[in-house]
C-alpha positions in Angstrom: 95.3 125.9 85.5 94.8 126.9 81.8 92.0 126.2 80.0 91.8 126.7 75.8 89.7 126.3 73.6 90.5 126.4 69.8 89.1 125.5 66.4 91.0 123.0 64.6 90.8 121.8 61.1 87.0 122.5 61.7 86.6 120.2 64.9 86.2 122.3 68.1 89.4 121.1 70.3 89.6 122.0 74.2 92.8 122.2 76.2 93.4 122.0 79.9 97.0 122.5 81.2 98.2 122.2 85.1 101.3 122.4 86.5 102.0 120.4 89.5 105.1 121.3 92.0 106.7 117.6 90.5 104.5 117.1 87.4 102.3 118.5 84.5 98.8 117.3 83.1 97.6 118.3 79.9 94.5 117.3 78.6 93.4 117.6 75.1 90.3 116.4 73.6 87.9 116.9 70.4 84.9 115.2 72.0 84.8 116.7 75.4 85.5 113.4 77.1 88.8 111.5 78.3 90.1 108.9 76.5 93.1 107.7 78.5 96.1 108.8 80.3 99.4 108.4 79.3 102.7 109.1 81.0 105.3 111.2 79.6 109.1 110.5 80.8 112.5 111.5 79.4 114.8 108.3 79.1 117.7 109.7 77.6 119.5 113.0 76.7 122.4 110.7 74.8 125.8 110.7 76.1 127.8 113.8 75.7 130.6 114.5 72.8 134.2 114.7 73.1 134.1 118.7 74.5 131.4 117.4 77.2 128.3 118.6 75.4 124.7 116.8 75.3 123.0 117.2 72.3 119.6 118.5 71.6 117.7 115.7 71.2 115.8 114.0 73.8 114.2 110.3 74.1 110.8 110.5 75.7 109.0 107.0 76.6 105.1 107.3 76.3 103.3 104.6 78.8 99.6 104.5 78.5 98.5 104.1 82.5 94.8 103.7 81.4 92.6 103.5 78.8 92.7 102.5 75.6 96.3 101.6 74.1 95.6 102.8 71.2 99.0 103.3 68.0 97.2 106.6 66.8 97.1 108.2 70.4 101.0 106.9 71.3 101.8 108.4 68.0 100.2 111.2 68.5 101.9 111.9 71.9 105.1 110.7 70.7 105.1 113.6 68.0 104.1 116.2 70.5 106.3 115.0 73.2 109.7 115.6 70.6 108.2 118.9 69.3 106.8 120.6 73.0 109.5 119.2 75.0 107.4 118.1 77.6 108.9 117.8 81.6 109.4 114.5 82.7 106.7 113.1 84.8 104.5 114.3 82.4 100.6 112.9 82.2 98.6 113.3 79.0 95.1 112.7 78.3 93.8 112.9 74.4 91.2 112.3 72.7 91.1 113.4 69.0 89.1 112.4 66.3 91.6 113.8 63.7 95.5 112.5 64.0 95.9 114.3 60.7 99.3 115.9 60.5 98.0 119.7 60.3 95.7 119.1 63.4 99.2 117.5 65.3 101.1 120.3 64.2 98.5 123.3 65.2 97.9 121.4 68.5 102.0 122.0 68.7 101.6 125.6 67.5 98.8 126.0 70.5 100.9 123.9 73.1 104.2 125.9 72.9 102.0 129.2 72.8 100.3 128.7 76.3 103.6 126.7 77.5 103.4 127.2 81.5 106.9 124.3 82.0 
């Protein structure tokens, strides 16, 4: 399990990542609590070209489990699901104050620098 803490933007921002045999949890919060949980699943690589290739970019399907269903958060997640490339059976908890594109893109920056998948 990793834990890290960083200053974002000002706003003290802790991270918690663990990687399961089957699964990772990351949590990431800006108030020291948990907000909800949302699950984290690839749906679709897209079908391959004519030479049999896939291309690079993957669908992921964000499915709040509990908690709040709030658009900010599943936004949130969306954007750091494309840019991380999270595993599937992936479970995130966030809680930010701050959904401001510099704080999404350092907690990407911060994400693929401790990446443990």
């Amino acid at each position: 399990m990793q834990t890290i803490g960083a200053e974002i933007n000002g706003v003290d921002t802790e991270f918690v990542i663990r990687q399961y045999s089957n699964s990772l949890f990351v949590l990431i919060t800006q108030t020291g609590k948990t907000k909800n949980c949302i699950h984290i699943e690839k749906v679709s690589q897209g079908p391959a070209d004519d030479q049999g290739f896939a291309p690079s970019e993957v669908v992921y399907k964000c499915t709040v489990k509990f908690g709040p269903d709030s658009l900010e958060d599943l936004a949130a997640v969306q954007y750091l699901s494309e840019r991380v490339g999270f595993p599937d059976n992936t479970v995130l908890s966030i809680c930010l104050t701050d959904h401001s594109p510099s704080t999404l893109t350092a907690l990407v920056e911060i994400l693929l620098k401790n990446k443990v998948w």
